[in-house]
N, C-alpha and C positions, 0 to 999 in steps of 0.2 A: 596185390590190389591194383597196382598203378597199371598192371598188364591188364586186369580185367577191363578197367575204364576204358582202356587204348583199345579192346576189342569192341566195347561197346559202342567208344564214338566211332569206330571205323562203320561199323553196320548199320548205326543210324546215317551215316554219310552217305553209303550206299545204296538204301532202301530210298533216302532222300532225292539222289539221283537217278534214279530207277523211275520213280515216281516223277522227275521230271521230264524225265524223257518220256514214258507215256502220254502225261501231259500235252507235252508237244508234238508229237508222232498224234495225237486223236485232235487237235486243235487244227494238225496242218492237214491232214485229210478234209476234216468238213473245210477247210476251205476250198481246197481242192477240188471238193463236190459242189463247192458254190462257183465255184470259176467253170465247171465244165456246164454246171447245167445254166450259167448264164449265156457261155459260149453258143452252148445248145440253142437256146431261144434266140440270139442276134442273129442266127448263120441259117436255123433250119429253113428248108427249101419251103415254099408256098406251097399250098395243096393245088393237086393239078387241076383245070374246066372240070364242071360238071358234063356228061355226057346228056344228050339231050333227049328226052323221056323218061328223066328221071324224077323218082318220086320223093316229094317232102312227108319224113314222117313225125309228126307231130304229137311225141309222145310226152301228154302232160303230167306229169311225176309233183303230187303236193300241190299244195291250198295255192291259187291265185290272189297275186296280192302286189300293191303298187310299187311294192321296193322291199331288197332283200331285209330281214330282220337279221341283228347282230351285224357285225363285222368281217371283213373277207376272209382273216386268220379263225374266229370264232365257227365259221361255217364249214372251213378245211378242216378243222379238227375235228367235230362233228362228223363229218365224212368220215375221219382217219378210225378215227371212234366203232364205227358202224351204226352209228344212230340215223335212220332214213329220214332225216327231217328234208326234205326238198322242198323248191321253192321255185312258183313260176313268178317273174316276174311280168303285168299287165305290157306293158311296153313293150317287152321282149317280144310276145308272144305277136302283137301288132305288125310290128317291124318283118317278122319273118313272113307274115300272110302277106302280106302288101308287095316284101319284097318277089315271092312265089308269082304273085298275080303278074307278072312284069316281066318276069324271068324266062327267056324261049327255053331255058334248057329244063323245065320243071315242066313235067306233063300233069301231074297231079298231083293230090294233100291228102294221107292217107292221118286221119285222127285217133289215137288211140289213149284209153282213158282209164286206164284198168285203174291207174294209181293216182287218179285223179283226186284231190281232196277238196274238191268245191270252190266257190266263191259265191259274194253273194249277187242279187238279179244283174246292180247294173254292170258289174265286170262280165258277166256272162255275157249281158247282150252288145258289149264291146266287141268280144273273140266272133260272137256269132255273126255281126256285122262285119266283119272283115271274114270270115268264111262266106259271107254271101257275095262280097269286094273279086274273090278267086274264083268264085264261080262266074259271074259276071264277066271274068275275064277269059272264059273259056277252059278253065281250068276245072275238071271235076271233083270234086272230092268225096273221099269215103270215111266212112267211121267202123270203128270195128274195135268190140270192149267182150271179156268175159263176162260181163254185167255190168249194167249202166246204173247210176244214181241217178239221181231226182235233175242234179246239176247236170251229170255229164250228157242226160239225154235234150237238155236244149239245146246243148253244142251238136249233138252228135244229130239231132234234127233238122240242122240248116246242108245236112251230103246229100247228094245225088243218091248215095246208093249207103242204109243204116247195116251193118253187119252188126251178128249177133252169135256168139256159141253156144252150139246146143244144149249146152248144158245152164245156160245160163239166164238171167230177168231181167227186163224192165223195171228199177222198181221207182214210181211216182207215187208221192202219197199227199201231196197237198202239203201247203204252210200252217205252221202253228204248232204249240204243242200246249205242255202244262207248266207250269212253273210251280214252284214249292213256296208254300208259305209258313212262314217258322212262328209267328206271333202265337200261339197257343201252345208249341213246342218251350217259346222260350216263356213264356210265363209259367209251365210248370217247373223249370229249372231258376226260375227267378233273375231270368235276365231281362234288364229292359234297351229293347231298341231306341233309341233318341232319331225319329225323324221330323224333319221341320222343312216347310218346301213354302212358293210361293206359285202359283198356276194349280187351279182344279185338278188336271190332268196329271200334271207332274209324278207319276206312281213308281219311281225308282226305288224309292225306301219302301212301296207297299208291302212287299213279300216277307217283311222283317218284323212288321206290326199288326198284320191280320191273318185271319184263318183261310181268306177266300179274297180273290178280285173282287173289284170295285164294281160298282154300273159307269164308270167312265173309262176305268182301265179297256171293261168286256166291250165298251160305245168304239175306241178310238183301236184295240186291236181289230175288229169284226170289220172297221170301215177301210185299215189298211191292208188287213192279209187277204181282205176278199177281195180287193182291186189287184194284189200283186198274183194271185192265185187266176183270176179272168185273166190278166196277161200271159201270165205263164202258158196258159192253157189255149190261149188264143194264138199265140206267136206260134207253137209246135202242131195244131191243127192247122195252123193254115201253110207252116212249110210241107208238114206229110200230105197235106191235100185230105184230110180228114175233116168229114161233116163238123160241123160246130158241135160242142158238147159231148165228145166223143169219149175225150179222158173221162171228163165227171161220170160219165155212163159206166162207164169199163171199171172204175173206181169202187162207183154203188153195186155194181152187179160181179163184183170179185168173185165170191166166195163160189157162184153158182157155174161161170165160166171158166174157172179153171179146174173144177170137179169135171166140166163137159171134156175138157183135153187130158183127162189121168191127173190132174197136177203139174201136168208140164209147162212152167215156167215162159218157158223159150218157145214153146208152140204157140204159147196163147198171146203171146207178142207179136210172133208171124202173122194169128189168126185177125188182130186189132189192126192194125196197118202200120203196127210204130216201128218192125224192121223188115228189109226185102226178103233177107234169105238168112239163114244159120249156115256159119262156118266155123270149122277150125280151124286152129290156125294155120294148119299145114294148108289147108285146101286154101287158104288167102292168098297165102304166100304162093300157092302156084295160078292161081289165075292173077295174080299181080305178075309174076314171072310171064304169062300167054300176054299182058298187053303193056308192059314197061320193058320187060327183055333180064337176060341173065345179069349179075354182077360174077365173072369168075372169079373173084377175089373174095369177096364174101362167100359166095354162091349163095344168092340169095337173090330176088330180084334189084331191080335196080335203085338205089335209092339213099338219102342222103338223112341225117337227123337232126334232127334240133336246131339242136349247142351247135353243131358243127358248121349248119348251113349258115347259122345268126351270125358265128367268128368269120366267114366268109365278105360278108358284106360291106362293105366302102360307103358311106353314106358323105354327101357334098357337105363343103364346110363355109357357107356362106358366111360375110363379116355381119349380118344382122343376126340378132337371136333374139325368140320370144323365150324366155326361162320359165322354168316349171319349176314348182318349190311343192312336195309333196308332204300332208297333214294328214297322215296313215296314224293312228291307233290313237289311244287315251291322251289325254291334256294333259299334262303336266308341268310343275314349276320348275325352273332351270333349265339344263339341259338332258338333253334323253335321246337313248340311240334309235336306230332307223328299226322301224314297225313302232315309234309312240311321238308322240307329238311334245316336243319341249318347249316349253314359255321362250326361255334361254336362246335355245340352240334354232329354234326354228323363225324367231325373231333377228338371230343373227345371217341364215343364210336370206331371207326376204333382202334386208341391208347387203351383202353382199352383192344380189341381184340391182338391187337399187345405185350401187356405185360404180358397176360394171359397164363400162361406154358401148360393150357391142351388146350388152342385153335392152332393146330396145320397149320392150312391152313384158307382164309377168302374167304367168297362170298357176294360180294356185289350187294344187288337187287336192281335193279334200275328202276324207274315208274314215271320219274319225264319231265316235258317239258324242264327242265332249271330255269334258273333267273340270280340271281348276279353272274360276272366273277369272282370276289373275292374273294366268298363264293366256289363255285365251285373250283377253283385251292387252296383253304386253303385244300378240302377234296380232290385233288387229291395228294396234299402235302403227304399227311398221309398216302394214300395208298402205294404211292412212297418207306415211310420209313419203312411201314411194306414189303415189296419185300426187299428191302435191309437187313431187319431182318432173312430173310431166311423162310419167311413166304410167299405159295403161293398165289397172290389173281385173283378170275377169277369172271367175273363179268357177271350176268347172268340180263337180260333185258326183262323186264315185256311190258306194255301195250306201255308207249311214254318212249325212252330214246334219249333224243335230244337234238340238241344246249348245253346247261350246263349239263344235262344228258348224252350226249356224252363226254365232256369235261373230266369227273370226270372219264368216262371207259380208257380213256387212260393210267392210271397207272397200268396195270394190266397181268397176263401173257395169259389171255385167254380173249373173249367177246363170247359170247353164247345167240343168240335175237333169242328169237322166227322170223318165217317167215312172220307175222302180226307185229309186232313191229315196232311202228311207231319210226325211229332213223334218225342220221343225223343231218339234220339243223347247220350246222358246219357255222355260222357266228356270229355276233356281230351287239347289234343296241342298239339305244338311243332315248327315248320320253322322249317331257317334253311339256306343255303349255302352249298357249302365250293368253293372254288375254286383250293386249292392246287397240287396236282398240274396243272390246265392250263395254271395261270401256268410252272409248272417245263417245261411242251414247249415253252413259248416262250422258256426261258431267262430266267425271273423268278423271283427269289427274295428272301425277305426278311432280315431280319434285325434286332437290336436290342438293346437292355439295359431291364429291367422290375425292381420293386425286389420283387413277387409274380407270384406263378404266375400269378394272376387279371387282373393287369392287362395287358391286351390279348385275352385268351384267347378271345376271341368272334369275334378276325380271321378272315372268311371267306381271306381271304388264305394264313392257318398251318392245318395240320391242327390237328382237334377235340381235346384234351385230354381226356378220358378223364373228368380232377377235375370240370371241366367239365358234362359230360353229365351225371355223376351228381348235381352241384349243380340240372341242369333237371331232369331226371326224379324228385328228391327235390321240389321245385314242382309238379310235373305230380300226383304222388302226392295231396300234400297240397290242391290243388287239385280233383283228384276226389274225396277224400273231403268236403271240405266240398260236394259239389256231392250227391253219395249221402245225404250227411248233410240237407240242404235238401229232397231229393225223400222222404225217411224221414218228416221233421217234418210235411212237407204232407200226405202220404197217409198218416198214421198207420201207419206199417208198420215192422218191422224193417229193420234195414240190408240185412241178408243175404238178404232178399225183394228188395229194391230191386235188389242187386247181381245178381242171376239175370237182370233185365229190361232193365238198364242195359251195361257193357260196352262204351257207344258205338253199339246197334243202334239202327235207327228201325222205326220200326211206322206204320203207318196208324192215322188216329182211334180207328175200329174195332178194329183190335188193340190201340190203346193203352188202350183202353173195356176193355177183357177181360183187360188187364193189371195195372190199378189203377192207371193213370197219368192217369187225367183222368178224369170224375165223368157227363159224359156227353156222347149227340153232339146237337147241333144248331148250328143259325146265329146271325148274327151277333143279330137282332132277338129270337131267344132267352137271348142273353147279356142284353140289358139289362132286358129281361121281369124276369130273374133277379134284377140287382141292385136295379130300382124294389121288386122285391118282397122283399128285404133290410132297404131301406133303410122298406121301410113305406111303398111310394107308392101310393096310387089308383090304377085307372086313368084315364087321360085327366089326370091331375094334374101332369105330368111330361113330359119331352120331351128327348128325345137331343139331347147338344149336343158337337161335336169343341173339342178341347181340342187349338190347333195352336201353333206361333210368329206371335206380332205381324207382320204386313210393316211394314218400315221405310215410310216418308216416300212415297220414289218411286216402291215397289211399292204402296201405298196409292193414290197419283195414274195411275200406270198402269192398276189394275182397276178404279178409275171412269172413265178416259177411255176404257176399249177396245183394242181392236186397231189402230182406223181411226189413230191418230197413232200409232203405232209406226212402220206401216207405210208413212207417207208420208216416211220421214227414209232420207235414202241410206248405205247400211249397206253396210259389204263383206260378200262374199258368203265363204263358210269353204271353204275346200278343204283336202283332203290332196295332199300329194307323191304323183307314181307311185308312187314305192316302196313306201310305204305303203297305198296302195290295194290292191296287188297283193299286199301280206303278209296284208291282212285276206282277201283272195280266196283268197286256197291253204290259210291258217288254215279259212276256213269249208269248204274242200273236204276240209279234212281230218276234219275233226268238225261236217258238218252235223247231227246229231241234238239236239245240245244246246248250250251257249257254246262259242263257237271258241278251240281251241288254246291261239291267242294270249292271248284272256282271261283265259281259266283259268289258264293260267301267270304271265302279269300279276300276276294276283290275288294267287297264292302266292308271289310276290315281295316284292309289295305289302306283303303280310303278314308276311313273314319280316323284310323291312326296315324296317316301322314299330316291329314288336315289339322290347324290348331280348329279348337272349339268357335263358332263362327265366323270360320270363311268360306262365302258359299261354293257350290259345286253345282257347273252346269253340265250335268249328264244323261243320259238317255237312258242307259243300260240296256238299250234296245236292241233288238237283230231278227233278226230272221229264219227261223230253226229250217 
């Protein structure tokens, strides 16, 4: 017996050391790999000059958008993953045209859009404004997509020369779409939607409670998508040098001009004026090869991309800074990562800017529909006390700045929306669910003892109390007045002026320019124009600096090492359930024009369940299909 144990403990000793030894042999490798590939990044050689005729290719890969969503380690994995979620960054995209326009060794800006995922008007007419910046500077540029969207054809309108594959379309169809309205849906399954708003307008919870849009919903969309639809259509007739009214024509008389070309797509675009010629891409690539020249190392013609040329660039570090503090996605209480707006997290970087000695003046971008009122006036809070710092803040308005996106520009000595920016929505509303009556078809009921009317009274479970409602709608109330009251203070105006404009409608820039809701239109490089020239800056003495969250530790060691080690570490791949695959497929069949079904309703779940029972919520729900 005693021999056996003596075998036993020997084997457990030895498998024990076995085990540590691998241990240590795979611990001292990865570091191994972490030293070489640090070595690698301090030592590698600079990439050599650009040769001079060479071409920027600007291949826009995912949705445009003010700043990466997630985290730098979150987005490596993602890659490592295979999920193509890419991401332009607005800024990014700036900085490269600008730099191009400047650059003797860039002969041209070659656009390509194939994976283009849109943005909405006023980020378009950013890109497109600084495409006009390159050409201005002698620099021609082309576009060239196997098929263009709605979006990619305004960019790809401001080139000298549209390319187009023969195989491929045009496709513009105008703004707007449908939206779903579930209110007779859910009253046969016995659910009740609880909406409660303050402003006529305010139709965020309509879709929940009725069969059909309103006559102010159909007043306030018919008066913005048909002013952003004439721009649209005005900006790309007047860069292709097309009669006025050309689109709309070619739109209404579809069905009958493209019968006249066979159905060919790509002809009947040639035939309209909206591209020069059809090519493939081989045939691009060789007349870019006849007037940029060979690369023998690619063998391709000559030319440089993106990501590459943007890592290239040295930009001066002057000790003044105007900071940018950017208000991308939904409102929310606490804090929240980049693409959503945190009460928390976005009131602390403002503060950050505000204690900073070389940030001199603040700009705050704003891209947001709204959300929490609490969240919002915590970050107009802040703004407040950076103005009273002697710090100026002017706030410059991307694609939606509405409802709580408006909220938050009130603290500010300037607003600057583009003419497409969708703003406004100056109301207050409240959803939540009531699901009494379905539980009761199924023979669920509740019941209890409460020692006040109050306690429990928010059970989606029991019908709505009455006490109740009027306790949220007396919030909701006092909610929009101080929200009237804030837009009074900023625009110098009476209440009762404000109240005429407000109501919960949105306007476009431009209407909101001629309503006295923001001060004027231009872009984003105009806002900070504005504040250097507030705060007393020279020019050339100053320089735009974002003002983001710190990455931690990992994400710090992640966007020095790259892609290349994410990508060599075996990662499960992410899948959905059929089930699910197939709900998001009949969701998108049912509302391809704008976020599916599914989302949407998501959202307003989301919502209803984050929120306690009256606290209001100033949101938009708006956008632009």
């Amino acid at each position: 017996m005693s021999r056996l144990f003596s075998m036993l403990r020997r084997t457990v000793v030895g498998t024990w050391w076995a085990l540590d030894v691998v241990r240590r042999t795979l611990l001292n490798l990865l570091l191994a790999l972490l030293l070489l590939a640090l070595a690698w990044w301090a030592l590698r050689p600079g990439p050599p000059p650009l040769v001079p005729g060479t071409t920027l290719v600007l291949d826009l890969q995912g949705p445009l958008r003010e700043q990466f969503t997630g985290s730098a380690r979150d987005n490596l994995l993602r890659q490592a993953r295979g999920d193509n979620l890419r991401q332009v960054r607005l800024r990014d995209v700036l900085a490269a045209l600008d730099a191009a326009g400047r650059d003797p060794a860039i002969a041209r800006v070659l656009l390509m859009t194939d994976d283009f995922a849109g943005a909405g008007p006023a980020s378009l007419r950013e890109v497109a404004t600084a495409l006009q910046r390159v050409r201005a500077a002698g620099k021609p540029v082309w576009a060239w997509s196997a098929g263009y969207s709605q979006a990619a054809y305004f960019l790809a309108a401001q080139a000298d020369q549209v390319f187009l594959h023969p195989m491929g379309e045009v496709s513009i169809t105008g703004y707007g779409g449908h939206r779903l309205y579930f209110g007779e849906a859910f009253s046969r399954v016995g659910v009740q939607a609880h909406v409660l708003r303050a402003g006529a307008y305010k139709n965020a919870g309509e879709t929940w409670v009725a069969s059909g849009p309103s006559p102010q919903t159909l007043e306030a969309d018919r008066t913005v998508l048909d002013a952003l639809w004439l721009d649209y259509t005005t900006t790309v007739e007047q860069a292709r040098k097309l009669p006025a009214g050309s689109l709309a024509a070619l739109i209404e008389q579809l069905p009958a001009r493209l019968a006249a070309v066979g159905g060919d797509g790509a002809a009947l675009a040639r035939q309209a004026g909206l591209v020069d010629a059809l090519k493939t891409p081989d045939e691009l690539e060789a007349l870019l090869r006849e007037g940029a020249g060979d690369d023998p190392v690619r063998k391709s013609f000559r030319r440089v991309g993106f990501g590459e040329y943007l890592a290239r660039q040295r930009f001066p570090r002057p000790e003044a800074v105007v900071g940018v503090v950017v208000a991308e996605g939904e409102i929310r209480d606490g804090n929240a990562p980049p693409g959503a707006v945190g009460g928390d997290s976005t009131a602390a970087l403002i503060h950050r800017a505000r204690e900073d000695e070389r940030v001199k003046a603040l700009v705050l971008r704003v891209d947001s529909p709204g959300g929490s009122a609490f969240a919002s006036e915590r970050i107009r809070r802040e703004l407040v006390l950076t103005r009273a710092a002697g710090k100026p803040v002017v706030v410059s308005m991307g694609d939606v700045a509405a409802s709580g996106g408006y909220w938050i520009a009130t603290a500010s000595d300037e607003v600057i929306a583009d003419p497409s920016t969708i703003t406004g929505s100056i109301g207050v509303i409240a959803m939540f669910p009531g699901f009494h009556e379905a539980l009761a078809r199924l023979g669920l009921h509740t019941g209890g003892h409460t020692t006040t009317w109050l306690a429990g009274a928010a059970d989606p479970s029991r019908p709505l109390d009455p006490r109740l409602a009027q306790v949220i709608q007396s919030g909701i109330d006092h909610t929009y007045a101080q929200f009237t009251s804030h837009v009074a203070d900023a625009r110098q105006r009476p209440v009762a002026e404000v109240q005429a404009v407000a109501q919960g409608r949105i306007w476009t820039g431009a209407q909101a320019l001629a309503r006295g809701l923001v001060d004027r239109t231009g872009r984003l490089d105009d806002a900070l124009a504005a504040a250097a020239q507030r705060a007393q800056l020279a020019d050339g003495s100053w320089r735009a600096a974002y003002i983001e969250a710190e990455p931690g530790r990992l994400d710090r060691l992640v966007l020095m090492l790259g892609s290349s080690l994410v990508q060599a570490l075996p990662l499960p791949q992410a899948t959905l359930p059929p089930e699910a695959t197939d709900l998001l497929a009949l969701a998108r069949a049912w509302w391809p024009a704008g976020a599916t079904a599914a989302g949407a309703l998501g959202d307003a779940l989301r919502t209803a369940g984050a929120l306690p029972p009256g606290e209001p919520l100033a949101h938009c729900l708006c956008g632009v299909p």
